[in-house]
C-alpha positions in Angstrom: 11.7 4.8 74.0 11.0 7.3 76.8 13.7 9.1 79.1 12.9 10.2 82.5 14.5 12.1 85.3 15.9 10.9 88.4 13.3 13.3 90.8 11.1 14.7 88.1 8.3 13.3 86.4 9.0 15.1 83.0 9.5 12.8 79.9 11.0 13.1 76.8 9.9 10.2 74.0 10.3 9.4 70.8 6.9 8.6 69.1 7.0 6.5 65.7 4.9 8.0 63.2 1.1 6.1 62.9 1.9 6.9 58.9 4.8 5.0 58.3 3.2 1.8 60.0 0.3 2.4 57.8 2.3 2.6 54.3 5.4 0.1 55.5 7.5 2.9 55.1 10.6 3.4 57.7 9.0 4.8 60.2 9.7 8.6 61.6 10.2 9.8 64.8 8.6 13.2 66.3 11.0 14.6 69.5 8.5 15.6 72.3 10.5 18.4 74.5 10.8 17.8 78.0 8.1 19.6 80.0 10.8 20.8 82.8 14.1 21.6 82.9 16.3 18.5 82.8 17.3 16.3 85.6 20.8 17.1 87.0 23.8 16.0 85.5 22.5 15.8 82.3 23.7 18.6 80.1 22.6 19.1 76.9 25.1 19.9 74.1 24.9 23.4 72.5 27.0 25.1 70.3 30.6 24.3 69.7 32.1 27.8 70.8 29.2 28.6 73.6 31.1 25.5 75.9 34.6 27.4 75.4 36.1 29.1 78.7 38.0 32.8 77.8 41.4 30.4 78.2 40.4 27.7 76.2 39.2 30.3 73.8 43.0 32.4 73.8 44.2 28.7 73.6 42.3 28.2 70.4 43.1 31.7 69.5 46.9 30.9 69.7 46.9 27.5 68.2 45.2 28.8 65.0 47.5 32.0 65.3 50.7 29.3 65.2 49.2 27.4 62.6 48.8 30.4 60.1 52.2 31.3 61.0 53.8 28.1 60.4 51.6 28.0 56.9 53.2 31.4 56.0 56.7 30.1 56.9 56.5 27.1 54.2 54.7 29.7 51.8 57.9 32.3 51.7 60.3 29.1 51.9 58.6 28.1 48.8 58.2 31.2 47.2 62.1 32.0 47.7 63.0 28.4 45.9 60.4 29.5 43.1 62.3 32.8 42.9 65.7 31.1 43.2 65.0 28.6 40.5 63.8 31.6 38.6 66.5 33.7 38.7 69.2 30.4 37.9 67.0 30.3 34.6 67.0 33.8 33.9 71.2 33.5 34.4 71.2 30.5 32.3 69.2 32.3 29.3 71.5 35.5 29.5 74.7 33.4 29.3 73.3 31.2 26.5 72.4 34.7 24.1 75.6 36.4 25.7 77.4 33.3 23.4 74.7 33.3 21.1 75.4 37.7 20.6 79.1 37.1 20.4 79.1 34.6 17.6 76.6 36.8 15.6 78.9 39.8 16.0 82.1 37.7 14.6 79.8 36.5 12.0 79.2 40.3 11.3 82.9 41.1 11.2 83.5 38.4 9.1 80.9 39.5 6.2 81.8 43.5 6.6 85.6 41.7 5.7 84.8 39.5 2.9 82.2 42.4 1.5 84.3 45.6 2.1 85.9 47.1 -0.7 90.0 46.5 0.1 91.6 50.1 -0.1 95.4 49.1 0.3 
């Protein structure tokens, strides 16, 4: 499979290995690089970030920015309904031995009566 220019007699092909045809192995391809530059129109595709404009790149710069802002939002919102939850539980336990303290101090009255020696 060979590609050619419009104007230019460069070429760049895709050569099947002799090797693989030899052993019945799928074959391989070598790339042969073009001997000129490349015909226009054609652009070749480089790195993702070395296509960007300076406003596509504040674009992506402010999208990402929004994103992480709107992750922090949903972080604190669900840190606050762990700490709310929390706090209920921490409430809940204080009233439970609050009930739990006063029994234990009527029980305590109750023995230093029965175990007092009466002075009347």
């Amino acid at each position: 499979m060979a590609v050619t220019g419009d104007d230019t007699d460069e070429e760049t092909e895709l050569a099947p290995s002799h090797m693989a045809a030899a052993t019945g192995d799928m074959p391989t391809y070598q790339i042969r690089a073009p001997t000129a530059a490349l015909p226009q129109g054609v652009v070749m595709a480089a790195s993702p970030g070395s296509l960007h404009s300076p406003q596509q790149l504040a674009e992506e710069a402010t999208r990402k920015r929004e994103l992480r802002l709107m992750k922090n939002r949903e972080a604190a919102k669900e840190c606050r309904r762990r700490k709310k939850e929390y706090v209920k539980c921490l409430e809940s336990r204080v009233a439970v031995l609050e009930v739990q303290n006063k029994k234990l101090i009527e029980e305590l009255e109750t023995l230093k009566d029965i175990c007092s020696p009466k002075t009347d």
